[in-house]
N, C-alpha and C positions, 0 to 999 in steps of 0.2 A: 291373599285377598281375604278381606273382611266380608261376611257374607250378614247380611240385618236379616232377623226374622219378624219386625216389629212393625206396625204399618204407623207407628207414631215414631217420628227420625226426627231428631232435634240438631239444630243446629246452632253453632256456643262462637262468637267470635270477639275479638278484642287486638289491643295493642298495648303494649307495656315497653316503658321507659326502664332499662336493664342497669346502665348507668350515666354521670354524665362527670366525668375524673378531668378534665380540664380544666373543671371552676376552683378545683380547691389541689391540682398535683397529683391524685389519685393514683394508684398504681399502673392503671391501664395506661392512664397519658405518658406517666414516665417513664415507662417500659420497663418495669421494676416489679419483684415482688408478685402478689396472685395474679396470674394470667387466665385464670376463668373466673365467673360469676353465674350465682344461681338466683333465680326470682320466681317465686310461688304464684302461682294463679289457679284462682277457685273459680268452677264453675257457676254460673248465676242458678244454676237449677242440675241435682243430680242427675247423671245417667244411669239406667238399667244395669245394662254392662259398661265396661272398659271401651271409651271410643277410643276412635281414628284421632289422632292431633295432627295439625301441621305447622310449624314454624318458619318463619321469616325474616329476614332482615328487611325491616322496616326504611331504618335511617341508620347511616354510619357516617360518622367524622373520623376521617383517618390522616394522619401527620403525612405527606405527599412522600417524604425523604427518607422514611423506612419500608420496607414490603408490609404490602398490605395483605394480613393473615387473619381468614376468621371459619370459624367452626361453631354450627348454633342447630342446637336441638333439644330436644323434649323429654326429656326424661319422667321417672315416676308418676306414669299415668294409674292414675285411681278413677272412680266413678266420679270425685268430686273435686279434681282437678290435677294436677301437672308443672311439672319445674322449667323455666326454660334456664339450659346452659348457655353462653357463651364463652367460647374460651378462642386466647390466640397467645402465639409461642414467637421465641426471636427476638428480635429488635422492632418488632411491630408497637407503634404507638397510637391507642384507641382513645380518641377523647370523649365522645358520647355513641350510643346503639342503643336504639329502639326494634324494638319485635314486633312483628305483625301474626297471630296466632286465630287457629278458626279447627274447630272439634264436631264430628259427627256424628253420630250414635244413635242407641234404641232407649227411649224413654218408656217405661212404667202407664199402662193404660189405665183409665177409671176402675175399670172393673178386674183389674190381677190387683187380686187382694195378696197381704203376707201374713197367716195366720201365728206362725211363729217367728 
């Protein structure tokens, strides 16, 4: 458990379009080749500390006639933002995944200065 000691808690949310490999054969659609993907996302404004992330699968198009495999999470969290992974393995074919992402944390008040 994340414990806040800040009475200013920010809260950071968004959606991000991860890929969309069925317009052009991509690896994901053709079940070939990288089976994960990483997508950078900056927060609109820093946090104090290291927030809470959470990830989502937003939107998925998945090919009905292979097993439908997916793994999505958040990696390299910093004060100023975070990667979302996806990855899927097999014979799974991913034509597009969208992410639904929202971050909570201690923001910085007027008055904590940083003198150095």
């Amino acid at each position: 458990m994340k414990k806040l000691r800040n009475h200013l808690i920010g809260v950071d949310q968004g959606t991000k379009i991860l890929f969309s490999d069925f317009e052009d054969g991509g690896d994901m659609w053709a079940g070939k080749g990288s089976r994960a993907r990483s997508v950078s996302v900056k927060f609109k404004s820093n946090y104090k500390a290291i927030p809470m992330v959470h990830v989502s699968l937003d939107m998925w198009d998945m090919d009905q006639k292979t097993n439908q495999r997916a793994d999505i999470s958040a990696e390299n969290i910093s004060t100023t933002g975070f990667d979302i992974v996806f990855k899927t393995w097999g014979d799974t074919k991913v034509a597009r995944v969208r992410a639904a992402w929202f971050a909570i944390g201690e923001f910085a008040g007027d008055d904590e200065w940083e003198l150095y």
